[in-house]
GUKOL-870231 format. One record per residue (C-alpha): residue number from 1; residue in three letters; z, y, x. Coordinates in nm, 2 decimals, padded with zeros to 4 digits, always signed. Layout:
residues N
<rec><nr>NUM</nr><rest>ALA</rest><pz>Z</pz><py>Y</py><px>X</px></rec>
...
END
This chain:
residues 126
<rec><nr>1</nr><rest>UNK</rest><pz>-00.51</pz><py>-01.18</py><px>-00.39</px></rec>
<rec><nr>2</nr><rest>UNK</rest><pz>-00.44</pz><py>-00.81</py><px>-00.24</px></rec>
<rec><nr>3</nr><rest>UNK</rest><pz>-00.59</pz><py>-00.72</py><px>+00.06</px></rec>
<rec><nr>4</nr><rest>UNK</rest><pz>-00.43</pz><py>-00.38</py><px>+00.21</px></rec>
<rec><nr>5</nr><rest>UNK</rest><pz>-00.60</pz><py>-00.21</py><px>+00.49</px></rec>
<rec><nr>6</nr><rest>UNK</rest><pz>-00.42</pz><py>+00.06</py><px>+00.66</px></rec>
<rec><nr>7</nr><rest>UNK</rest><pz>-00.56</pz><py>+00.36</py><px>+00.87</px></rec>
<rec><nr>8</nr><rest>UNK</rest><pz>-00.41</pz><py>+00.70</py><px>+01.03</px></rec>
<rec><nr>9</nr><rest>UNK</rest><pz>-00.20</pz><py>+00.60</py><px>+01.33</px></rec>
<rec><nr>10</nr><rest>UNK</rest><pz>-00.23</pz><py>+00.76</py><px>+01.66</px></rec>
<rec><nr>11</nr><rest>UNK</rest><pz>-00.04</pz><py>+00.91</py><px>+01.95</px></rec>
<rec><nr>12</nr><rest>UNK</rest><pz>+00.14</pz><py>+01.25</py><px>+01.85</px></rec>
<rec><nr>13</nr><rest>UNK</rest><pz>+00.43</pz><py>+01.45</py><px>+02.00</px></rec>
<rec><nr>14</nr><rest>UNK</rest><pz>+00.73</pz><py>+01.50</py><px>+01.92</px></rec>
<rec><nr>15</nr><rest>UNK</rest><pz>+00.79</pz><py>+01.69</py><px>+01.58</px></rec>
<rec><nr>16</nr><rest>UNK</rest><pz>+00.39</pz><py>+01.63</py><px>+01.49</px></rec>
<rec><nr>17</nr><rest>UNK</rest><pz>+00.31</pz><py>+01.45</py><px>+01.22</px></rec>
<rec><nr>18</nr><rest>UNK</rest><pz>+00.08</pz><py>+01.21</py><px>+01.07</px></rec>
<rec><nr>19</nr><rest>UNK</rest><pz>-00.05</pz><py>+01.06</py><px>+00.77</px></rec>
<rec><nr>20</nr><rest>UNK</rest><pz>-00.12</pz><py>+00.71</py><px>+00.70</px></rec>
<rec><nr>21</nr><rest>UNK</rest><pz>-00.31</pz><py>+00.56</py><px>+00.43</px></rec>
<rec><nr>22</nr><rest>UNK</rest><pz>-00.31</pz><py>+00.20</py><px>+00.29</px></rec>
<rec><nr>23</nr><rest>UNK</rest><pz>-00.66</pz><py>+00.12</py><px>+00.09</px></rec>
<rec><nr>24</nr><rest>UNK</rest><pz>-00.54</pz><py>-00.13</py><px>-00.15</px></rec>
<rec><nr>25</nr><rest>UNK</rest><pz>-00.80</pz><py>-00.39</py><px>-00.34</px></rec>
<rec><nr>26</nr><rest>UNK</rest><pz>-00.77</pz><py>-00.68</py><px>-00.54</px></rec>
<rec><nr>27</nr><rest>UNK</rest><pz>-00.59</pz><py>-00.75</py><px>-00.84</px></rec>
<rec><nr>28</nr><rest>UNK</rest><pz>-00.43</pz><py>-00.46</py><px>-01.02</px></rec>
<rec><nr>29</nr><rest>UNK</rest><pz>-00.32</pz><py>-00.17</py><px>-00.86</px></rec>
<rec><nr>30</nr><rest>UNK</rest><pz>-00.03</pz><py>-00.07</py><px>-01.09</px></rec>
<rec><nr>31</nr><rest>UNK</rest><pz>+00.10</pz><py>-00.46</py><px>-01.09</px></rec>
<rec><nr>32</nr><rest>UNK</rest><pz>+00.26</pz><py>-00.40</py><px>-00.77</px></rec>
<rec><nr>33</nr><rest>UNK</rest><pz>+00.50</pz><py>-00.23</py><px>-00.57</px></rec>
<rec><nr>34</nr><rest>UNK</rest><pz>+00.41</pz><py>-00.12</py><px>-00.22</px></rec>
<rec><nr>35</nr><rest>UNK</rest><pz>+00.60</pz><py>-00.04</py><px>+00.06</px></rec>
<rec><nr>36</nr><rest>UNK</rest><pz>+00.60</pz><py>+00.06</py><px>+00.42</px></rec>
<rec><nr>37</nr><rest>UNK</rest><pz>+00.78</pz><py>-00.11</py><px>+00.70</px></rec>
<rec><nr>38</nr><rest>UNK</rest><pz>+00.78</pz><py>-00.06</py><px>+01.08</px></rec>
<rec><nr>39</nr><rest>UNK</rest><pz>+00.80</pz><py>-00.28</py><px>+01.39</px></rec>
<rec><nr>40</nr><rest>UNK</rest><pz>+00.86</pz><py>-00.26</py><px>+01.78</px></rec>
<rec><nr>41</nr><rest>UNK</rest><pz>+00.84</pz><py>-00.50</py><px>+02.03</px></rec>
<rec><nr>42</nr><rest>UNK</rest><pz>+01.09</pz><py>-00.79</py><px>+02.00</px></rec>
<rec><nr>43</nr><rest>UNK</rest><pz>+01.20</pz><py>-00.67</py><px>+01.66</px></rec>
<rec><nr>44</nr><rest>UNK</rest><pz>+01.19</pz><py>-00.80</py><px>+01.32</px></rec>
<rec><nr>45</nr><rest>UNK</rest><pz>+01.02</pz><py>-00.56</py><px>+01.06</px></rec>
<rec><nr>46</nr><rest>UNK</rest><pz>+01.21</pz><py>-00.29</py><px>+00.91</px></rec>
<rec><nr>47</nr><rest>UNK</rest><pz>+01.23</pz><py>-00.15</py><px>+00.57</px></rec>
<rec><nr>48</nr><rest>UNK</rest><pz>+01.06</pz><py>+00.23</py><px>+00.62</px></rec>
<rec><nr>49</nr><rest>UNK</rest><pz>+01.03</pz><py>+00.39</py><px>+00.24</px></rec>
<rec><nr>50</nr><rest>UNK</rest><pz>+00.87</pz><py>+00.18</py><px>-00.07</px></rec>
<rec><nr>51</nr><rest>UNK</rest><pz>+00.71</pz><py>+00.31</py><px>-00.44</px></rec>
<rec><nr>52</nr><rest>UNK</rest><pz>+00.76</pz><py>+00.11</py><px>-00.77</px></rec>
<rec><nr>53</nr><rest>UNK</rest><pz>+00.50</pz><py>+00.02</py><px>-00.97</px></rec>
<rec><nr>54</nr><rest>UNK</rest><pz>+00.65</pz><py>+00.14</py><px>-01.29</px></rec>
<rec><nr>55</nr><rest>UNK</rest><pz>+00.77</pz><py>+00.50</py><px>-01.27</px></rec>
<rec><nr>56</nr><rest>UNK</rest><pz>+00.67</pz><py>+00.57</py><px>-00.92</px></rec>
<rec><nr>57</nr><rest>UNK</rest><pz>+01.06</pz><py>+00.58</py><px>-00.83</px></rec>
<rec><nr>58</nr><rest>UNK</rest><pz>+01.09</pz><py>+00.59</py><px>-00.42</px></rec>
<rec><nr>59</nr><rest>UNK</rest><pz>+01.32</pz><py>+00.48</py><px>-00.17</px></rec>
<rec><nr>60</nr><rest>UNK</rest><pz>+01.41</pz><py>+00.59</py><px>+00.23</px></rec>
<rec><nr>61</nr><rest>UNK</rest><pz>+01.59</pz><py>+00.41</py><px>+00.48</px></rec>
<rec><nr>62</nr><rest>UNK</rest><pz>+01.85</pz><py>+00.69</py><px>+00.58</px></rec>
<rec><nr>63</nr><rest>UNK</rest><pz>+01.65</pz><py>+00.79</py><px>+00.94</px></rec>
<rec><nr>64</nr><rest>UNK</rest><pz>+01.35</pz><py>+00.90</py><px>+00.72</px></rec>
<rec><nr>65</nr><rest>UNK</rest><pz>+01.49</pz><py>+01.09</py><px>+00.43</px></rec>
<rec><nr>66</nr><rest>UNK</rest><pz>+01.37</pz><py>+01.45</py><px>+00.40</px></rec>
<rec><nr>67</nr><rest>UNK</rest><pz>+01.11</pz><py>+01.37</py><px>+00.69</px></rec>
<rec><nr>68</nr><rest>UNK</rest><pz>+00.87</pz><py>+01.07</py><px>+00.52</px></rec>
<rec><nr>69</nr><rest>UNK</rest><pz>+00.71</pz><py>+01.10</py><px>+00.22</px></rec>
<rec><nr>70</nr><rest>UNK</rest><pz>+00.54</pz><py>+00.79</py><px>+00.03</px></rec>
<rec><nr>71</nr><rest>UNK</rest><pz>+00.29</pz><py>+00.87</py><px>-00.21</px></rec>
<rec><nr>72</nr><rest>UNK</rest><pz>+00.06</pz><py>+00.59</py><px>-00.45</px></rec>
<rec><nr>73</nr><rest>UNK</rest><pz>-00.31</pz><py>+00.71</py><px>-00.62</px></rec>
<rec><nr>74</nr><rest>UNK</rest><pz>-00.33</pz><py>+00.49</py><px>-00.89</px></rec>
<rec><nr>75</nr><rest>UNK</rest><pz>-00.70</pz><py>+00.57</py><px>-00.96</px></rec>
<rec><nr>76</nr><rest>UNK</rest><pz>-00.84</pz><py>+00.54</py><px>-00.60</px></rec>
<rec><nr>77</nr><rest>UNK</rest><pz>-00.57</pz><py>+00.25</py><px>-00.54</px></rec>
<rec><nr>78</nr><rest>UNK</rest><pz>-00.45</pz><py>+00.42</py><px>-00.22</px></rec>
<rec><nr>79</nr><rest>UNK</rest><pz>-00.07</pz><py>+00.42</py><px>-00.08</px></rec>
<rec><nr>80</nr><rest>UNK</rest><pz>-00.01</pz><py>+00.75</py><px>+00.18</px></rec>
<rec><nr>81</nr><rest>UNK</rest><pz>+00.26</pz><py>+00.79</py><px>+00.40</px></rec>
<rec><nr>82</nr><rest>UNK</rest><pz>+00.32</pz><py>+01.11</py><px>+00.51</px></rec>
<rec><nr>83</nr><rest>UNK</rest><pz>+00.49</pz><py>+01.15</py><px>+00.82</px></rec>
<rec><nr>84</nr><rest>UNK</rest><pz>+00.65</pz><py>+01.47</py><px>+00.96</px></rec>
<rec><nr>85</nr><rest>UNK</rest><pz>+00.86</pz><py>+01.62</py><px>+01.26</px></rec>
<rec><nr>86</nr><rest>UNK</rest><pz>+00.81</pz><py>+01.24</py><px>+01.37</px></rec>
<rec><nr>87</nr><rest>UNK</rest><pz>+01.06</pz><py>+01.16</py><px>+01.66</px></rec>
<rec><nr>88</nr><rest>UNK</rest><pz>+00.97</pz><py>+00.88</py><px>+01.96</px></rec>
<rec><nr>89</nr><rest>UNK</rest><pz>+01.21</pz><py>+00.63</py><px>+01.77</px></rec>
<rec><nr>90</nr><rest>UNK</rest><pz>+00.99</pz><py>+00.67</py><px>+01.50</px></rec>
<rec><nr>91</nr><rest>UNK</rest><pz>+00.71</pz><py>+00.47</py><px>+01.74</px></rec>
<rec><nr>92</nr><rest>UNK</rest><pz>+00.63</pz><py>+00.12</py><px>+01.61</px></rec>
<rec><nr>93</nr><rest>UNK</rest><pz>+00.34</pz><py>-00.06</py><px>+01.44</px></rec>
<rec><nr>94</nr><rest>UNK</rest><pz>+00.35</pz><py>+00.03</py><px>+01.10</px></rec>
<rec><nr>95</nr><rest>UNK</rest><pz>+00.27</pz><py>-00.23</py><px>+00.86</px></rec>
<rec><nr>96</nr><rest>UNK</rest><pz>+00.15</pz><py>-00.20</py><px>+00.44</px></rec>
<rec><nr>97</nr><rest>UNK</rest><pz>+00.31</pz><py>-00.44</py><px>+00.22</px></rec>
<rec><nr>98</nr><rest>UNK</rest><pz>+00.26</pz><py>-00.52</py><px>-00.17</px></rec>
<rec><nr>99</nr><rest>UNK</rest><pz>+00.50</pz><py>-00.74</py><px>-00.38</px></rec>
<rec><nr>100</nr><rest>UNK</rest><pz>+00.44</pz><py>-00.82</py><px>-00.79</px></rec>
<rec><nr>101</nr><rest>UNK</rest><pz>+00.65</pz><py>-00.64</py><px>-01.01</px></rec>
<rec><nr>102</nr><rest>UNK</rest><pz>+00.75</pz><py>-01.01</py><px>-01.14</px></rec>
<rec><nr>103</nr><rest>UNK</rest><pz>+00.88</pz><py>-01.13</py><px>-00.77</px></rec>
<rec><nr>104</nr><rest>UNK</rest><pz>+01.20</pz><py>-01.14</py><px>-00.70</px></rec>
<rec><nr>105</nr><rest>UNK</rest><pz>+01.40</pz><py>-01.00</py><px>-00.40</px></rec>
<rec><nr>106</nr><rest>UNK</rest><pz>+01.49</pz><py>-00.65</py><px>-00.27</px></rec>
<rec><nr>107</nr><rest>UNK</rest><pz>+01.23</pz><py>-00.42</py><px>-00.21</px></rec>
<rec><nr>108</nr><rest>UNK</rest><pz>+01.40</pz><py>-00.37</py><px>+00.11</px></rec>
<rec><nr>109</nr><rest>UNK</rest><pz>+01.36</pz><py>-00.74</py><px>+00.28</px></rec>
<rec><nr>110</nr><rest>UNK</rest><pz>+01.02</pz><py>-00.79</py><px>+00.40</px></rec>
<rec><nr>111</nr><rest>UNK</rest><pz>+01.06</pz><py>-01.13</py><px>+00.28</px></rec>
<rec><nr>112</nr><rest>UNK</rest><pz>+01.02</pz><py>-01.01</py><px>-00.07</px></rec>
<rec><nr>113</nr><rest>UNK</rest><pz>+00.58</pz><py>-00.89</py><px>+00.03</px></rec>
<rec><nr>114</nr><rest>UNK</rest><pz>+00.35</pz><py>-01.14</py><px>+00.01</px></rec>
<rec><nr>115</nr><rest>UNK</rest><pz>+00.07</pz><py>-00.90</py><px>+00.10</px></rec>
<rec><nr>116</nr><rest>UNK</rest><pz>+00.04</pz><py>-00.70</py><px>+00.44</px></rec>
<rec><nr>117</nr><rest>UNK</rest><pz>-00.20</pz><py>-00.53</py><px>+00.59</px></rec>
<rec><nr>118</nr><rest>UNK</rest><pz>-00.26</pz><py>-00.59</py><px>+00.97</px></rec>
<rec><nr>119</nr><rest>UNK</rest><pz>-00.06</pz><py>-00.26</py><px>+01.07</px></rec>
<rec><nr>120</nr><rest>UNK</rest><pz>-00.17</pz><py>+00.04</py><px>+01.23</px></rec>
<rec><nr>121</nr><rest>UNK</rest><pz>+00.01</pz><py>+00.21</py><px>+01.57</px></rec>
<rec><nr>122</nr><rest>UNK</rest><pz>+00.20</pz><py>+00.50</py><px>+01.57</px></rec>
<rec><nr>123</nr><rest>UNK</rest><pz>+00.33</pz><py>+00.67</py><px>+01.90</px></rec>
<rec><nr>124</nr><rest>UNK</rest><pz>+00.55</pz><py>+00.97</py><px>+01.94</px></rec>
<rec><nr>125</nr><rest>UNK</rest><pz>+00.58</pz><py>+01.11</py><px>+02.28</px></rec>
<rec><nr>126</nr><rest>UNK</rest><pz>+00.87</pz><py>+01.30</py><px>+02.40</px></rec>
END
């Protein structure tokens, strides 16, 4: 079992930022790829920006690229997002999520996690 905690949300305007931190614990840290996705009302959850577990090799949904930064600390088994010049469509629930490097699926489909955390708000005001 993985049990992912997340913390850092909050209400911020406009081309603020923000930093949000998933504490992981469990079974082995490196085993596992982790990823960030997002949710609003009424939505499924989308794909945000995800870390291997091997090399560390990243990946951005197009509206985040050059703005998001995903970050893993392999010996304090933390998972950071960093957040900048944040725009209100960036507002949704952000959610943790951890998948074995011997699953299958897409690190993109949230079907692929079997771990999430219980998500953390994030608001951008205009």
């Amino acid at each position: 079992q993985v049990q992912l905690v997340e913390s850092g949300g909050g209400l911020v305007q406009a081309g603020g930022s923000l930093r949000l931190s998933c504490a992981v614990s469990g079974r082995t840290f490196n085993a596992y790829t982790f990823a960030w996705f997002r949710q609003t009302p009424g939505n499924q959850r989308q794909f945000a920006t995800s870390i291997s577990e091997f090399n560390g090799n990243t990946q951005y949904v197009d509206s985040v690229k050059g703005r998001f930064s995903i970050s893993r600390d392999n010996a304090k088994n933390t998972v950071d997002l960093q957040m900048n010049n944040l725009k209100p469509e960036d507002t949704a629930v952000y959610y943790c999520a951890a998948r074995s490097k011997y699953s299958r699926g897409s690190d993109y489909d949230a079907g692929s996690y079997a771990y999430w955390g219980q998500g953390t708000q994030v608001t951008v005001s205009s």
